[in-house]
N, C-alpha and C positions, 0 to 999 in steps of 0.2 A: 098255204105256204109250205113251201118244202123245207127237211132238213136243212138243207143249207144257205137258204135265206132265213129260219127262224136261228138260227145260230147267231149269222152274222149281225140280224137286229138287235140279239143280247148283248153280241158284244161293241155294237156300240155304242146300248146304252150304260155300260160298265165305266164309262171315258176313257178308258186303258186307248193305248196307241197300239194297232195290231196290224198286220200284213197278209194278204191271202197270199198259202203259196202251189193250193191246187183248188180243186172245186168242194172240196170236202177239211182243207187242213190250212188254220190260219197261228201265225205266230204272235201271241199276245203279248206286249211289251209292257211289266210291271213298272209301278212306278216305287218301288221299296229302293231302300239303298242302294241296293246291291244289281238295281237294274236287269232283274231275272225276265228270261224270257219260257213262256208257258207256250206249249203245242197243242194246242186245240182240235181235235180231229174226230169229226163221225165215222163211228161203224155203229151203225143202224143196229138195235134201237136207242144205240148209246152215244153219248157224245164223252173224250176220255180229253183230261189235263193232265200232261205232261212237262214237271219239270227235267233235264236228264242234270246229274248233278257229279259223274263221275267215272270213267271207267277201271273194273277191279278183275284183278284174273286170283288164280291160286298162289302167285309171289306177292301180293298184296300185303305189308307188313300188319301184322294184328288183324288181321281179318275178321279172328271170333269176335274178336272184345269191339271193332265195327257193328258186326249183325245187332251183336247184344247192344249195341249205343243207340243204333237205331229202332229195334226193337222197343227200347225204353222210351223212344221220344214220339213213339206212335202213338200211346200214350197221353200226348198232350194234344194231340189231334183230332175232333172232331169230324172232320169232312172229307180229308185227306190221308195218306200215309206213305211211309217209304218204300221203297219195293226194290226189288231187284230184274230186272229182265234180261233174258238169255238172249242171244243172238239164234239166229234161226240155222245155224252149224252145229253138228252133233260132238265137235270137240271140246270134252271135258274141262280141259284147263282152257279155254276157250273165256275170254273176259266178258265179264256181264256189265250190265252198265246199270248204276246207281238211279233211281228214279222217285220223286214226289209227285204222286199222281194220284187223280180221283177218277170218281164215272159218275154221269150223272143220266137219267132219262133223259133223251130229249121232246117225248108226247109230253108229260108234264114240265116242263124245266120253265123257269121265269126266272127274270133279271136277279131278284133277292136271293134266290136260290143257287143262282151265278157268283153273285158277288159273293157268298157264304163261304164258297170254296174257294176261291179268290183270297179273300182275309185269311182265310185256316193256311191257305199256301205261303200268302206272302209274310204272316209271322215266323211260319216254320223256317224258309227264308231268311229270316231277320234275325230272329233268335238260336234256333239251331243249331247253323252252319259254324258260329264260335267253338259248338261241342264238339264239331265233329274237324276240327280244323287241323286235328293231326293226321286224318287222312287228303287233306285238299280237296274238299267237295265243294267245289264252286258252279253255279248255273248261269258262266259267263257266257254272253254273246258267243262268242267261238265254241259254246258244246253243240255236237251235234243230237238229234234227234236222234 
């Protein structure tokens, strides 16, 4: 079975609603309140979950006391965590975008191991996003990847 059939059979057995949208990257559609969508994508030997949850540049108000929010709520995560990722532009004040994401192997990876990060996401999800509601960190349908 290839990558990208052993993925796809995980995740149908997750029940989540998902969409392919190339041969390697599908979009999981949680079923938490808040209707978060998770981006699913191989890069061999890994398979990576991505929530994006916000774009921040250097006029971002509070920014430290963000890092440090989120810092602290990593914390309550076992399988996931918050991240930051750069755009692939060398300019400094150049906005990073807000991220909840995990990596998993995909040689070993099975359905229970799927759904593990799955839960650890969609509480962070659930509970979280209240903390951090002073900066607008939502993983509504309209974020991009």
């Amino acid at each position: 079975m290839t990558p990208s059939e052993t993925i796809e059979s995980l995740l149908f057995r997750t029940g989540e609603r998902f969409d392919q949208v190339d041969p390697t990257t599908w979009v999981l559609q949680l079923g938490n309140r808040r209707r978060s969508r998770v981006f699913v994508m191989i890069e061999e030997p890994i398979v990576l979950l991505t929530v994006p949850l916000a774009s921040i540049d250097t006029h971002t108000p509070e920014r430290e006391r963000l890092f440090k929010t989120l810092l602290e709520l990593n914390a309550d995560l076992l399988r996931s965590a918050y991240a930051l990722e750069r755009p692939d532009s060398e300019d400094e004040e150049g906005a990073q975008q807000v991220v909840l994401s995990a990596a998993l192997q995909i040689e070993r990876l099975d359905v229970n191991e799927l759904l593990a990060v799955l839960d650890d996401m969609t509480m962070a999800l659930d509970t979280h996003l209240d903390k951090l509601s002073d900066w607008k960190l939502d993983p509504t349908p309209s974020a991009e990847a």
